[in-house]
N, C-alpha and C positions, 0 to 999 in steps of 0.2 A: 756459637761456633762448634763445629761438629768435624771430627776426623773421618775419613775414609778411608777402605783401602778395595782398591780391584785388582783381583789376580787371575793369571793365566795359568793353570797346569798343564806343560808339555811333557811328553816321553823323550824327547829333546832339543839342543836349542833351536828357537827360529827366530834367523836372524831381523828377520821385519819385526818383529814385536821387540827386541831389545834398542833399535832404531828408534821405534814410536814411545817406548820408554824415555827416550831421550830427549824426543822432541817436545814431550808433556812437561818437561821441567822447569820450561817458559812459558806456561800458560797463565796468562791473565795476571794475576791477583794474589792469586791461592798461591797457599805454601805448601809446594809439593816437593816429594820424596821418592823416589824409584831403588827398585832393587832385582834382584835373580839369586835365589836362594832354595835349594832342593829341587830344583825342576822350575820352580816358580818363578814369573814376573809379574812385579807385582807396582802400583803408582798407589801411592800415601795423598791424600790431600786434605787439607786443613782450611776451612774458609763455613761460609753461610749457607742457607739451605738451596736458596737459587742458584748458586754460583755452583754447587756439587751436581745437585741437577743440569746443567749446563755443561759440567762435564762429562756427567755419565754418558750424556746424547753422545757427548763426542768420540769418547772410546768405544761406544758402541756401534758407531760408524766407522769408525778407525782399523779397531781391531777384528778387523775380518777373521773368518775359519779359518784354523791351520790345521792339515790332516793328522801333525802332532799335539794339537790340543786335546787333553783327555779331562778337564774340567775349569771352569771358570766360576769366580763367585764375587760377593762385593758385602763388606762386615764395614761394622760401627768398630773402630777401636781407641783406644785409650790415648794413645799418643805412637807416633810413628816410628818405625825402626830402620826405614830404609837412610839412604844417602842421595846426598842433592849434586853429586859426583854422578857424571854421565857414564853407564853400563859401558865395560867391554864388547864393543860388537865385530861378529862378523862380515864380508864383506855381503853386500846385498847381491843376488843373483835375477832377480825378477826383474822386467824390463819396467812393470806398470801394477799401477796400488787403485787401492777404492776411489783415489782422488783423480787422478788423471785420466783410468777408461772409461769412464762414464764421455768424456770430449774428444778424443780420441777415435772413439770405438763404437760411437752411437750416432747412428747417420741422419738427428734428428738433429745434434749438435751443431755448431758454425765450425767448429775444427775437426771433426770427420775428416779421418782420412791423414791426419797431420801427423805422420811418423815422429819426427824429430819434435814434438811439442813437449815443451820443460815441463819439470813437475819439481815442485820445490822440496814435496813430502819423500820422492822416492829417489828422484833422480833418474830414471830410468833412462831418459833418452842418452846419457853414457853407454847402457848397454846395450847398444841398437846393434846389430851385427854388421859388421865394415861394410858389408858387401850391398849394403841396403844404407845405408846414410846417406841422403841428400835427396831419397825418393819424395815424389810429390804425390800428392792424393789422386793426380791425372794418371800418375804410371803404377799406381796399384789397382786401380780401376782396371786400366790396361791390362794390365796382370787375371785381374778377374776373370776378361772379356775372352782373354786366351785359355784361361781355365775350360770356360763354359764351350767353346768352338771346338778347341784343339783334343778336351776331354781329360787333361793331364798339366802339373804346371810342376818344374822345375826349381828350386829354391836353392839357397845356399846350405854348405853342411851336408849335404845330401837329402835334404825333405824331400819328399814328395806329394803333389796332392794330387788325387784322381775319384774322378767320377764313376767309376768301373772298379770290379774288384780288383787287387794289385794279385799278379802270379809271384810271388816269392818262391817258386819253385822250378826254374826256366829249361830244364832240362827235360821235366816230364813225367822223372821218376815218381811213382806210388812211394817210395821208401825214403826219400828223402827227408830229412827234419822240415818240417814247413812252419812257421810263425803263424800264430793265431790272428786273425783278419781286424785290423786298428783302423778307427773311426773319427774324427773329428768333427766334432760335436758344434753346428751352426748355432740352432736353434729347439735352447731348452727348456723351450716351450713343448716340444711334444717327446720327449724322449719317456715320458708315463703310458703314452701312447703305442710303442713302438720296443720298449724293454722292458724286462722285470728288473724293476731297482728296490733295493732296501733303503731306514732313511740313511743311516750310515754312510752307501755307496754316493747317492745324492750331496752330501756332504763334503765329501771326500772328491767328489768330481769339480764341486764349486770351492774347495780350497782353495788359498795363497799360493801352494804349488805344484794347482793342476795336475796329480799322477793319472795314469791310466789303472782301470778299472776296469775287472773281469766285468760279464754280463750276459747273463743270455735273454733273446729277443721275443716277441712274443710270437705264440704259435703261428705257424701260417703266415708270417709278413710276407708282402709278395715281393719284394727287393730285400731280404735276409736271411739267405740259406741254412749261412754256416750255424752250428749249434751253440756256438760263445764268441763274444766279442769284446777287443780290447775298447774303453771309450777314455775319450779325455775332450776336454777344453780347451780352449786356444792359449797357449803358455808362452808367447811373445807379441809385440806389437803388430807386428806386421801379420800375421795370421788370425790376429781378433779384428783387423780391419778384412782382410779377406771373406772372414767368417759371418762378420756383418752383410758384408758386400751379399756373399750368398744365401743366409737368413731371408731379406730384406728380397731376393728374386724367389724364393718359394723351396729350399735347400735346405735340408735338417741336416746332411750331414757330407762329408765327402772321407775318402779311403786315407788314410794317411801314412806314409812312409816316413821312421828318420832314427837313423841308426844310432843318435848318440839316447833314444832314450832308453831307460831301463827297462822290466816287467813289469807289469804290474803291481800292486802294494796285496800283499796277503792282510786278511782279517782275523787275529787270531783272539780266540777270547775279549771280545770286544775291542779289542788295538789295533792299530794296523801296525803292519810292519813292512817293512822293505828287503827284496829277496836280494837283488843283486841289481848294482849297474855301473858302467866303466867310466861316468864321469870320475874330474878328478875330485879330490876329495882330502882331508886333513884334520882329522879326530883326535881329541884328547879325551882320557876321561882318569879321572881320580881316582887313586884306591890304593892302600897303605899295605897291598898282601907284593909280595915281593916273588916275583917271575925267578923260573929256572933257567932261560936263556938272555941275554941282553940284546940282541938282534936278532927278527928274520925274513927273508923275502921270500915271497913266494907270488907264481903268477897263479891267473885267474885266467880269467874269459878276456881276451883283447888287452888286458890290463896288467899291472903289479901290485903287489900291498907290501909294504916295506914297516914294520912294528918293532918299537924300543921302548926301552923303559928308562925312567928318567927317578931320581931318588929325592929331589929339589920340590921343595913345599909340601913336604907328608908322602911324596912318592904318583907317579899318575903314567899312564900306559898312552904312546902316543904312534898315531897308525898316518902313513903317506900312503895317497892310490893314485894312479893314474898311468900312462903308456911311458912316460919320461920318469917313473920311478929305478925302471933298471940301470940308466943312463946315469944317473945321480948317485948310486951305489956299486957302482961297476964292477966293485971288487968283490964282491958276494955273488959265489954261486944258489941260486934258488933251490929253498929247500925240494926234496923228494917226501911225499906225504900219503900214504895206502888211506884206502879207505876206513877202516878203523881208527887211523891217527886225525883225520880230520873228525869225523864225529866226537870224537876226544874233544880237539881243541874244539867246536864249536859248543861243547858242554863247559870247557874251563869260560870262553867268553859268556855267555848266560850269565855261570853266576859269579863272575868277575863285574859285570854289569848291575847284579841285582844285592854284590855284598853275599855269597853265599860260599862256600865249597863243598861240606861234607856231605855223607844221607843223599845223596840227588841221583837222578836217573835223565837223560836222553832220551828222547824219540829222533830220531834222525834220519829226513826220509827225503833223498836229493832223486833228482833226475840223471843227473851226471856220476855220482858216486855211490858208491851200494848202502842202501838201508840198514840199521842201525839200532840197538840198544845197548848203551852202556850205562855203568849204574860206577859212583863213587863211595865207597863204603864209611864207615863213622872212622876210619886212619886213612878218609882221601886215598884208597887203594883204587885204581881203576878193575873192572871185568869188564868183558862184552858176554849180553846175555843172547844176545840171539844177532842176525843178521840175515837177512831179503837173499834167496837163492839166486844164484844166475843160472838164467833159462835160457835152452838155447839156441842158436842162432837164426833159424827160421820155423813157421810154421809147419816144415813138414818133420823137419825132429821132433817138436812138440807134441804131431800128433802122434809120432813114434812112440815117441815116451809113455802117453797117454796110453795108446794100443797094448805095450807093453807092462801095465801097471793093474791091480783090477778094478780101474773106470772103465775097463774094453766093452762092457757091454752097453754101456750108457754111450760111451763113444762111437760104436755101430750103429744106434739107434739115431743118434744126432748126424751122423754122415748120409742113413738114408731118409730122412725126415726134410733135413737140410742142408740141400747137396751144393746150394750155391752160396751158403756159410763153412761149407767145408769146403770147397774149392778157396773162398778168402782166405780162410786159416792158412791151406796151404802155399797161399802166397806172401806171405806175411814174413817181415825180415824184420830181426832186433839187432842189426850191427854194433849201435855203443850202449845200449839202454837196459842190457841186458837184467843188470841187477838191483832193478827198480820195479817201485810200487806200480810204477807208471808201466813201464813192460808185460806185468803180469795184467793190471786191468786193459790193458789192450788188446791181451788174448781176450780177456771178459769179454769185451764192446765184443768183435767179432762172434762170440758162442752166443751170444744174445740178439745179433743179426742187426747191431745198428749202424744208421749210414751215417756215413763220412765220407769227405773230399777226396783223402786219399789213405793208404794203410798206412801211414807215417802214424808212430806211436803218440807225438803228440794231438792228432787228430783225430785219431782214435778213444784219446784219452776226455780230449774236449766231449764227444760223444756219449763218453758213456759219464763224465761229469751232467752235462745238460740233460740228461735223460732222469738221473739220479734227486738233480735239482728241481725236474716236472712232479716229481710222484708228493702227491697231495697225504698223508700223514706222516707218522712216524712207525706204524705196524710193515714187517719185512721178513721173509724170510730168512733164515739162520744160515749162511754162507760159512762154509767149513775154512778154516784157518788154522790145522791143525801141526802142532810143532814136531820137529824132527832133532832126536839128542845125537850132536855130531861131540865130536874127544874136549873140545875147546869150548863150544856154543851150541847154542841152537839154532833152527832155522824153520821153513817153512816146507811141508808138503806139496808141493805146489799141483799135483797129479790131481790130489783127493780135492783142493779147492775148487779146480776148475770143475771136477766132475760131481760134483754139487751143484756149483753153477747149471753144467747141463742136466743133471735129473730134474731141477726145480722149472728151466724152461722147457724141458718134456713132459713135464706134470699141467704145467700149465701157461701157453704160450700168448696170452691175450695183454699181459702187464709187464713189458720191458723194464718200465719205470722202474716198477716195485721191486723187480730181479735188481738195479743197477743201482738202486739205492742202498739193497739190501747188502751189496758188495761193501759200500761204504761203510754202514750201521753197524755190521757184523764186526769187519775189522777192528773198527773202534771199540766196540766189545770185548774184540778178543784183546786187544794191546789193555785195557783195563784190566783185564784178568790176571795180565801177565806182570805187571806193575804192583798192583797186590799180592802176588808172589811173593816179588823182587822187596815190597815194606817188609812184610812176614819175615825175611832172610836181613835184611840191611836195616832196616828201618827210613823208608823214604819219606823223607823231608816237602821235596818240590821235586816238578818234573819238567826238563826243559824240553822245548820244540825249535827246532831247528830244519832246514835246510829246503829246497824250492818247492818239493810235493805241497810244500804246505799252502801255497797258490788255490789249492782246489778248498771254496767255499765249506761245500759240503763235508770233505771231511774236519775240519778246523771245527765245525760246529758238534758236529755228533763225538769226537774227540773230546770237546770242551764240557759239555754232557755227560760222557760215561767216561771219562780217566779227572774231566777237572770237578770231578762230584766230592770226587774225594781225595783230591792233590792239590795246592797249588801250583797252576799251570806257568811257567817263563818262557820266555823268550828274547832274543835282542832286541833293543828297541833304538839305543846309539847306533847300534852297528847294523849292518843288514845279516840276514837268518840262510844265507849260502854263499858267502862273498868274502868283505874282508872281516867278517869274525872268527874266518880257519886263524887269519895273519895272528891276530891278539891272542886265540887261545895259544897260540902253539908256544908262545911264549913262557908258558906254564905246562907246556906238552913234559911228563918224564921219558926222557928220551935223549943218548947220551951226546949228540951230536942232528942237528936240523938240515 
């Protein structure tokens, strides 16, 4: 007789694996054990050598990819530690598990097509959406047939699927915020074909909870203009029967609309994480350091995050989100929070998360809120050491500014060199984005002449990411990032940057890539420089990353290279990295009233 143990390491819970903990408690024969302890789930089993072989198969069928799985493994041990008391679980969200789509979802099946088909493992057909219960495999066909005719198909929730690119932009403006162009994913059979994926992202797409996933496509597709693309897999029943349907007629993919889902998931030093999203939501996490405030609410994006602290069983921090959070707190006006105070709190949630406080430093680089270093000293004193200028409001200040600075000469050369990159510039509006990473490389993309759908900074920003992600080594030009000492902080030259930018594509205009990469490379450079500073001074510890710039592949990577060479790098991993981890830090915000 021989003991086993198999475990799951998550960055947090998932609820299908403490479910399937549950259900292994009656298997067979074997005397088994289940537990969740440090991240981990783990199943104990005690029996013969056929009988553990027979179960290995079976967790290993069971226990599908979770995009928070960050290791799994399977030991000989001594005698078990776990409890034959079934795990606290949460409630399941997914409609369908490894058991049920395979019958469901595969049109090779006799139940193809059987929405409401039981599944004893998951249960899913509970969570069929109302509006779709009682459909038959005739009226989703139907549904197909009108996709395919009509070109567009209407769903509940507000989905959308369409054969055509989707305009998210209906008015026409260049300037408008536009969303990056979302995919649904038939047949992943040829998506090697048709993107550059890592295995990570491949992974991460074939997860238990399907996120979307940044991606750019390969050169020259002749149906894939745009520069980056959101992808995902069909994440309810009724859309992986769909996605059959059009698989199976010769369809890799169709456009996808649906407002309740989140961003994308960022890759940060080999993690993923999660930037923001309005579903609702209800986090606890443990930790015996004791908050400055006992309540705070604060809205978000479409949403509220509502955060208290609780002093019962060692102390533990516990967060509500959702649009019915204000409603439920009524009587709490929502904090007012600058952008330096959230940077704050999203430094105290880090390392509230990872058990840390002092020695630590911030990178904090939002799209929405202005850019960010702060650093917590060895008596958790806060400073800011630098912060992202705001730039301003259209291209024709900018190139004002510029004229006015001594880049003017490098700037006349580039106005008559490139007279219909300087007409772009000049029309070029940063209405909310001003004091963002993302702002300033949008001037980039434009002095570097790359196309995009429209001047909208995000799709500007897509541009000169996919161009930065084309360039084949790691050799780049030195892109100036030079600091400016204001009374309080620092900040950035933004003049001299750009005008670097343009001498280096006046010197030499044949490799975009390499200029846009170099944007990248450089930066990370330079934020390394500026971090060993800041140990020299403080003595830093760790250094957390925070907030939605962190979306962009490329810089997470050459970051994690030249600052995590010699730091360790954090991040959230409970909470999302621009969302409700403002709620929880602020809770630890010093600040006399929220």
């Amino acid at each position: 007789m021989k003991t086993i143990k198999f475990e799951f390491t998550c960055s947090r819970q998932v609820p299908l694996y403490a479910h399937l903990c549950n259900r292994y408690l009656n298997y067979g024969e074997l005397n088994i054990h289940v537990g969740y302890q440090g991240g981990a789930y783990f199943i104990e089993a005690e029996g013969k050598q056929s009988e553990l072989e027979a179960l290995a198969d079976d967790i290993a069928q069971d226990f599908l990819i979770s995009v928070w799985l960050t290791d799994s493994r399977i030991a000989l041990i001594d005698a078990p530690t776990g409890s034959k008391a079934p795990l606290a679980t949460q409630p399941l969200v997914q409609e369908f598990c490894q058991q049920c789509a395979p019958h469901f979802g595969d049109n090779q099946a006799p139940e193809f097509g059987q929405l409401a088909l039981a599944c004893d493992c998951c249960h899913g057909e509970r969570r069929i959406h109302q509006d779709y219960r009682g459909l038959t495999a005739g009226d989703i066909q139907a549904m197909y047939q009108r996709l395919m005719t009509q070109g567009e198909l209407e769903l509940a929730g507000g989905i959308r699927l369409s054969l055509s690119p989707v305009d998210n932009n209906p008015n026409g403006s260049t300037h408008k915020k536009s969303q990056r162009p979302r995919l649904l994913i038939c047949n992943p059979n040829t998506l090697n074909a048709q993107f550059h994926l890592s295995d990570p992202q491949v992974l991460a797409l074939s997860s238990i909870e399907k996120p979307l996933i940044c991606v750019r496509p390969i050169k020259d597709h002749p149906k894939l203009a745009q520069p980056l693309y959101d992808l995902c897999f069909a994440y309810n029943r009724l859309l992986v029967i769909l996605a059959e349907h059009l698989r199976q007629h010769g369809t890799d993919w169709v456009y996808l609309t649906d407002p309740t889902q989140g961003e994308a998931l960022a890759y940060i030093d080999g993690q993923w994480a999660e930037i923001h999203t309005n579903a609702p939501n209800a986090l606890r996490i443990d930790s015996p350091k004791q908050p400055l405030h006992d309540t705070v609410l604060l809205a978000g994006k479409d949403t509220y995050y509502y955060a208290s602290h609780s002093d019962k069983q060692g102390g533990h921090y516990l967060l509500e989100q959702g649009s019915d959070v204000k409603s439920r707190h009524g009587a709490m006006t929502p904090a007012i929070l600058g952008d330096d105070d959230l940077a704050l709190c999203a430094l105290h949630s880090v390392n509230l998360e990872h058990g840390l406080d002092k020695n630590s430093a911030i990178i904090y680089l939002s799209r929405d809120h202005g850019g960010q270093i702060y650093t917590l000293d060895g008596k958790c004193e806060a400073e800011r050491f630098f912060a992202l200028p705001e730039l301003p409001e259209n291209g024709y200040e900018i190139y004002h500014q510029l004229e006015q600075s001594p880049q003017r000469k490098v700037l006349e050369k580039f106005k008559q060199r490139y007279p219909e990159d300087y007409l772009r510039l000049l029309d070029l509006k940063l209405p909310n984005e001003r004091h963002s990473l993302s702002a300033l490389w949008a001037v980039g993309a434009v002095i570097l002449g790359l196309e995009s759908r429209s001047l909208s900074v995000g799709d500007l920003n897509d541009a000169l990411m996919a161009a930065a992600m084309a360039h084949r080594g790691s050799n780049s030009p030195r892109i100036d990032y030079p600091l400016t000492r204001g009374e309080a902080y620092r900040s950035l030259n933004w003049c001299k940057t750009l005008g670097s930018l343009i001498s280096f594509r006046l010197a030499d205009d044949r490799d975009s890539q390499k200029l846009a990469f170099g944007m990248h490379d450089s930066f990370a450079d330079y934020l390394a420089n500026w971090i060993e500073h800041l140990d020299l001074n403080l003595g830093v510890k760790s250094v957390a990353l925070a907030g939605s710039e962190w979306v962009n592949p490329l810089l997470c990577q050459r970051v994690a290279l030249r600052v995590g060479k010699n730091f360790p790098l954090k991040h959230n991993q409970l909470l999302e990295i621009d969302g409700n981890n403002h709620a929880i830090g602020a809770l630890l915000l010093k600040k006399r009233r929220l």
